[in-house]
C-alpha positions as a LaTeX table, in Angstrom:
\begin{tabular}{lrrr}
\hline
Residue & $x$ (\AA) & $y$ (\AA) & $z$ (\AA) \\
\hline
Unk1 & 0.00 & 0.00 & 0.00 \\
Unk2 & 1.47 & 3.21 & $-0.84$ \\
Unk3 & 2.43 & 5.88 & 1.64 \\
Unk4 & 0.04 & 8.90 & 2.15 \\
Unk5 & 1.38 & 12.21 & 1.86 \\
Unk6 & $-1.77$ & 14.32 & 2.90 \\
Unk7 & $-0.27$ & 17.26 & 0.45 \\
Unk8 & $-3.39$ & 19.63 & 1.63 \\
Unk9 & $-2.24$ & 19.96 & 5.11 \\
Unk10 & 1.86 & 19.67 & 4.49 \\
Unk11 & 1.45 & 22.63 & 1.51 \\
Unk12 & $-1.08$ & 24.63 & 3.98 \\
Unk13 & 1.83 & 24.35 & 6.31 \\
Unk14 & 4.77 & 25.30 & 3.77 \\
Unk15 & 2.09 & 28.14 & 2.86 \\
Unk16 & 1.69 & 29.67 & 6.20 \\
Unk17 & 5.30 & 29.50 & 7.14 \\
Unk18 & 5.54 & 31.48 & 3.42 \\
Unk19 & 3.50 & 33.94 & 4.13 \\
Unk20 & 4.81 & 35.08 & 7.29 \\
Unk21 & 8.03 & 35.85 & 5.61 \\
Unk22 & 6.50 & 37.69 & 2.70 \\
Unk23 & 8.88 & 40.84 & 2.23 \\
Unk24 & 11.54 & 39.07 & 3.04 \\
Unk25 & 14.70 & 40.01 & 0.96 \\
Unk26 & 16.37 & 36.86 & $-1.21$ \\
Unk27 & 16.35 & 33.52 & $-0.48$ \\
Unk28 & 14.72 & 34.37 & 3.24 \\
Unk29 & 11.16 & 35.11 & 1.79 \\
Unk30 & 11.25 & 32.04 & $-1.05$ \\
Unk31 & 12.83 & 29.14 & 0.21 \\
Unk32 & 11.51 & 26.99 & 2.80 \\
Unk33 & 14.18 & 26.47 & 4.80 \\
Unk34 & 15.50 & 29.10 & 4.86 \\
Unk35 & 12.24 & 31.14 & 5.80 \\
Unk36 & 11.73 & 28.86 & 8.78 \\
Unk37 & 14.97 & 30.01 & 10.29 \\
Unk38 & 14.10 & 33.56 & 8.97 \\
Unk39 & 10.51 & 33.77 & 10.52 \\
Unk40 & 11.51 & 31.86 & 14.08 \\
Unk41 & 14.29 & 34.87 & 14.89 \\
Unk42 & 11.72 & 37.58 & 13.87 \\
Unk43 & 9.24 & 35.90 & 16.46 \\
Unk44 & 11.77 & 36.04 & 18.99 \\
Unk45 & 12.79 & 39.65 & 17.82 \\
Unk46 & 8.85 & 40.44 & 17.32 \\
Unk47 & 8.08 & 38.65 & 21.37 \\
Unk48 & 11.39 & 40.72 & 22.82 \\
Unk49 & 10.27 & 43.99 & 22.08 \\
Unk50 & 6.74 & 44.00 & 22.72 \\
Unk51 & 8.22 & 44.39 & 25.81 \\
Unk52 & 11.09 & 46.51 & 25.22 \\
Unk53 & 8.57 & 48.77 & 23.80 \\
Unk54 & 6.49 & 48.88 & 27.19 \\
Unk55 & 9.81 & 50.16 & 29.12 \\
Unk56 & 11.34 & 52.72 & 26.06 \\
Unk57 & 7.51 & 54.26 & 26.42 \\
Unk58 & 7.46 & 54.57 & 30.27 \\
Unk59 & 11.23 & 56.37 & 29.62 \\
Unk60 & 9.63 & 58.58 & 27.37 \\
Unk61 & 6.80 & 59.73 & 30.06 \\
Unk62 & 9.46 & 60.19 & 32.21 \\
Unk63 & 11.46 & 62.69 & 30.02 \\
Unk64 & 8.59 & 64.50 & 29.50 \\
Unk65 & 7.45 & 64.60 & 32.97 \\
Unk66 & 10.90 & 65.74 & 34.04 \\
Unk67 & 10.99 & 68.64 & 31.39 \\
Unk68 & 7.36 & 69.74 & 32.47 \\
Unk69 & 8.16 & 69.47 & 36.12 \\
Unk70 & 11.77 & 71.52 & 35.38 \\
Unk71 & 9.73 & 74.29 & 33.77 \\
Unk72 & 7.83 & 74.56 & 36.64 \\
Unk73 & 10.31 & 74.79 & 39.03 \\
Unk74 & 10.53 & 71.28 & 40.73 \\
Unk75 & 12.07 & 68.04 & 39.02 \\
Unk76 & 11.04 & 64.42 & 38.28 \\
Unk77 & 11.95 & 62.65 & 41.55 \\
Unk78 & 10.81 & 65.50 & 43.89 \\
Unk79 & 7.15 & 65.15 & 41.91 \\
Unk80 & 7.20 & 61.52 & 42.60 \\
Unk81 & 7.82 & 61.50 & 45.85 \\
Unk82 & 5.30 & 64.49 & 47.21 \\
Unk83 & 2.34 & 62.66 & 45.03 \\
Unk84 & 3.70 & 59.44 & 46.97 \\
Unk85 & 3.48 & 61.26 & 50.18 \\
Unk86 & $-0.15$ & 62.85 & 49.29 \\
Unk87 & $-1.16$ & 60.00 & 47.74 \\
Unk88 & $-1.88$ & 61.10 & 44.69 \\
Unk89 & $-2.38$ & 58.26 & 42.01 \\
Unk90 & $-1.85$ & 59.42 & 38.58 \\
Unk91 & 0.03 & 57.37 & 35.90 \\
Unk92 & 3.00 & 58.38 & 34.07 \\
Unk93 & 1.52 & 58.15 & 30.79 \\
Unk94 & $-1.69$ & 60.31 & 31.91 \\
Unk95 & 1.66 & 62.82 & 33.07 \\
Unk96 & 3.38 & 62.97 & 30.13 \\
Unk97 & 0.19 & 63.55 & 28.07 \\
Unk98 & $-1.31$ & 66.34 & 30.31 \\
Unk99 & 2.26 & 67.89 & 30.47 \\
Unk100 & 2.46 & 67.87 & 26.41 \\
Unk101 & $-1.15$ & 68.70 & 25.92 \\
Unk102 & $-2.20$ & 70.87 & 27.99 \\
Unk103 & 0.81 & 72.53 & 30.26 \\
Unk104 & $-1.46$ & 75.10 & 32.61 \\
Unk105 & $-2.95$ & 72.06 & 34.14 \\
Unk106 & 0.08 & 70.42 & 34.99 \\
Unk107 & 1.19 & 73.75 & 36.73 \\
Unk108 & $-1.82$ & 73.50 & 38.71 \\
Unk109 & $-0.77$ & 69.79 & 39.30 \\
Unk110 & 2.19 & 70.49 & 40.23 \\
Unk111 & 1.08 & 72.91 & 42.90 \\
Unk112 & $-1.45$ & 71.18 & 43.98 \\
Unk113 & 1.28 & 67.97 & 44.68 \\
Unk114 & 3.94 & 70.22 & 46.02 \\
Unk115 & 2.28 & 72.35 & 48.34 \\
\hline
\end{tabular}
């Protein structure tokens, strides 16, 4: 009895593997073998900085906290630690985006946290 390939499922394999790699450059978006290699390290690139993306964003709150907070007289860490001390519990990222969107109510944040 001869042996059974099942060619739908091993070609719907080779064609998802394929298409994960399309834009690839060269042999690394047409050859399977190659592409397997290919797509596994941009899986492990792709699950590495979904969370290096999570601390380069909090970093940029921070910067933009700091620069608010400096123009108003104060600086990052001193803000932190009087809204830890009056506990006051805003986010960074709500912060940043007050401090870049509208800065005459994080003035009146600020004073209201340092005084």
């Amino acid at each position: 009895m001869p042996k059974a390939n099942n060619a739908v499922a091993s070609k719907a394999r080779r064609k998802r593997v394929l298409k994960k790699a399309k834009g690839y450059w060269g042999s690394r978006g047409n050859i399977l073998t190659v592409v397997k290699h290919a797509v596994d390290k941009g899986e492990q690139y792709a699950y590495r900085d979904r969370r290096a993306k999570k601390r380069s964003f909090r970093s940029l709150w921070i910067i933009r906290i700091n620069a608010a907070a400096r123009l108003n007289g104060t600086t990052y860490s001193r803000l932190m630690d009087a809204m830890i001390k009056k506990n006051v519990e805003i986010d960074r990222k709500t912060m940043a985006d007050i401090a870049v969107r509208d800065p005459e109510a994080f003035t009146q944040l600020v004073k209201t946290i340092i005084d």
